[in-house]
C-alpha positions in Angstrom: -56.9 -45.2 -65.6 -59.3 -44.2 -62.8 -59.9 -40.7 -62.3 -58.5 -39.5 -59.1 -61.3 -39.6 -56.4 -63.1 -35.9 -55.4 -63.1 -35.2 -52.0 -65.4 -32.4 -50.5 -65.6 -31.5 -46.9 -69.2 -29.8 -45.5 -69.5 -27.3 -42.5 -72.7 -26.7 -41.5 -72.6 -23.5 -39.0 -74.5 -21.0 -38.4 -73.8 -17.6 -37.6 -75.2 -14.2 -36.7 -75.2 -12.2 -40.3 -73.3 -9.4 -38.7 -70.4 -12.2 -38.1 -70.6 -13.4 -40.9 -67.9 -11.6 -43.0 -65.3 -13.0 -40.2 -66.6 -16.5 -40.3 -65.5 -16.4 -44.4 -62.2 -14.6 -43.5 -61.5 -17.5 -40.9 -62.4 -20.1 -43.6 -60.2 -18.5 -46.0 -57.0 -18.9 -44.2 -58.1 -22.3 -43.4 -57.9 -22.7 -46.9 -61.6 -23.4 -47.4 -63.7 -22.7 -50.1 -66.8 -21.2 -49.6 -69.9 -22.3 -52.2 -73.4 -21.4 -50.4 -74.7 -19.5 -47.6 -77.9 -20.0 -47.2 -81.2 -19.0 -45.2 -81.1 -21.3 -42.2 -84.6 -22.7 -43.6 -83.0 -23.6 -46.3 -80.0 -25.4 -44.6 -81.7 -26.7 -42.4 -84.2 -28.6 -44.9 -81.1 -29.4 -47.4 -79.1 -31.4 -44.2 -82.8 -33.0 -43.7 -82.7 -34.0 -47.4 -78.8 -35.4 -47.0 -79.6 -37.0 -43.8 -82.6 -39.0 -45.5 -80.8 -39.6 -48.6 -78.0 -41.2 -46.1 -80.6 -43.3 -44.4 -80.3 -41.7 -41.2 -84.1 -40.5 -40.9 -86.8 -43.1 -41.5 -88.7 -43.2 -44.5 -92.4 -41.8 -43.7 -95.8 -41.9 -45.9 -96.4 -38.9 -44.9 -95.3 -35.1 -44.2 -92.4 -34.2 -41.7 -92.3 -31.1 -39.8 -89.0 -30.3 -38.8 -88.6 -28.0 -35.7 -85.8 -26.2 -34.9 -85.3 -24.3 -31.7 -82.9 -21.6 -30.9 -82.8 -19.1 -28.1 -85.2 -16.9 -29.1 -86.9 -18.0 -32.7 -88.3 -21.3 -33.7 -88.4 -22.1 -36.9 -91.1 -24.8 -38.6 -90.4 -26.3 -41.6 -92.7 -28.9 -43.7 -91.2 -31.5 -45.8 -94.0 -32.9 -48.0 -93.3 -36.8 -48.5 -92.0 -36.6 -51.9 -89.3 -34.8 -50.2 -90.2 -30.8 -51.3 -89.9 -28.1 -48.9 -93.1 -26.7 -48.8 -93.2 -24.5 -45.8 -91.1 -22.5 -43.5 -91.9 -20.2 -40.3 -90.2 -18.4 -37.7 -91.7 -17.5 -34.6 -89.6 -15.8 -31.8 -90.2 -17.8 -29.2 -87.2 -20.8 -28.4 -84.7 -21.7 -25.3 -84.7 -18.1 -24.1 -88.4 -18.5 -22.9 -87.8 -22.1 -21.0 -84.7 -20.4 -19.3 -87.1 -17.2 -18.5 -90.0 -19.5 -17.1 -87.5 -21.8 -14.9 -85.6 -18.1 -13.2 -89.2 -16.9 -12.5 -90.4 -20.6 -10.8 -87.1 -21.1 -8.9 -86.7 -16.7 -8.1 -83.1 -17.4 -10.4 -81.3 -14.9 -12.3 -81.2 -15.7 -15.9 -77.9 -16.8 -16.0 -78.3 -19.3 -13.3 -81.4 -20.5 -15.0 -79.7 -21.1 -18.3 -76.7 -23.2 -16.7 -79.3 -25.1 -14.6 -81.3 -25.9 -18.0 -77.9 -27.0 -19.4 -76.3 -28.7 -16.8 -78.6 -29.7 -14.5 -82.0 -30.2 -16.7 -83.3 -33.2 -14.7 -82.8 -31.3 -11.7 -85.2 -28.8 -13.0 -89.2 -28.2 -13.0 -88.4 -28.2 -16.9 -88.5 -32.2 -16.4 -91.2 -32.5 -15.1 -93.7 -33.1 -18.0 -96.6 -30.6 -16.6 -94.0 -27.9 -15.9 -92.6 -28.1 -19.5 -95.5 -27.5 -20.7 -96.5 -24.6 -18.9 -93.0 -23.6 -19.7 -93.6 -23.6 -23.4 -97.2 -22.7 -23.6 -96.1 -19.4 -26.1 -94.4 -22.0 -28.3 -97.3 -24.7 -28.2 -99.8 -21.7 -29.6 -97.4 -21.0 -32.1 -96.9 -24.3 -33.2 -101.2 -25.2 -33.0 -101.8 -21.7 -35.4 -99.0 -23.1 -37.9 -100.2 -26.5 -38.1 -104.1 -25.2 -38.4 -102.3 -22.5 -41.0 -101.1 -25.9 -42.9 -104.5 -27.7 -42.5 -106.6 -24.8 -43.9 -104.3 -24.1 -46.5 -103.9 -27.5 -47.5 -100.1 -27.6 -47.8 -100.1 -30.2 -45.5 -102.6 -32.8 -43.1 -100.6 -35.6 -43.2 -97.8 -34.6 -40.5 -96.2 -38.8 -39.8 -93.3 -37.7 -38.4 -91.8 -34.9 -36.8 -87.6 -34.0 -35.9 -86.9 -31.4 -33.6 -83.3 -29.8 -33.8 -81.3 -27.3 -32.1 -78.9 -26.1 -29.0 
């Protein structure tokens, strides 16, 4: 007779540490079993490795930087094409500082900023190409001193393909 099929159910979330504790207790009534936490580096690059393994990111010859953006920290994370994780690195710089640049251009309060950015994005100077990148000049060094980092290093000089994640 055929075994009785095994069915698993993943949640990928992520919390604040401090809320974390709460975030198990909810689970727990929900009658969910906990098995990892991890670092968000780590999660991050293990859904990358899923998502591959289910064909829904294109094979590369090369490296793949993964960028994910939050409000306030990016994190870079390098994927050498045999599929290792061979580099991770926050910076604090993410959404927060996009939202900052657009209530300083329009004379905004923050809050109006970040609805605009949400809401109304094309609306915005963010979409104009120029002004984005003004807008996320702090990021752009960050992101030119990690790939120079990666080059001089040699971890990695073969970046094909690059995904960008976040809110």
């Amino acid at each position: 007779a055929d075994p009785a099929p095994v069915v698993s159910k993943f949640v990928f979330a992520a919390v604040r540490q401090a809320l974390l504790p709460k975030f198990l207790e909810l689970h727990s009534q929900k009658g969910l079993k906990q098995t990892a936490i991890q670092v968000s580096s780590f999660t991050i690059f293990n859904l990358f490795d899923f998502l591959k393994r289910e064909g829904k990111i294109p094979e590369t010859d090369g490296d793949t930087m993964i960028i994910e953006m939050g409000a306030r920290r990016t994190e870079f994370i390098v994927v050498n094409g045999k599929g290792e994780l061979v580099f991770t690195r926050n910076v604090e710089k993410g959404g927060d500082d996009l939202t900052a640049f657009l209530a300083a251009e329009e004379g905004i309060s923050f809050e109006e900023a970040e609805q605009r950015k949400i809401k109304n994005w094309e609306e915005t100077k963010l979409n104009d190409p120029g002004e984005l990148l003004r807008a996320m000049e702090g990021l752009n060094a960050e992101l030119d001193k990690t790939i120079r980092f990666l080059k001089n290093r040699k971890l990695s000089d073969n970046i094909t393909q690059v995904c960008v994640s976040g809110g």
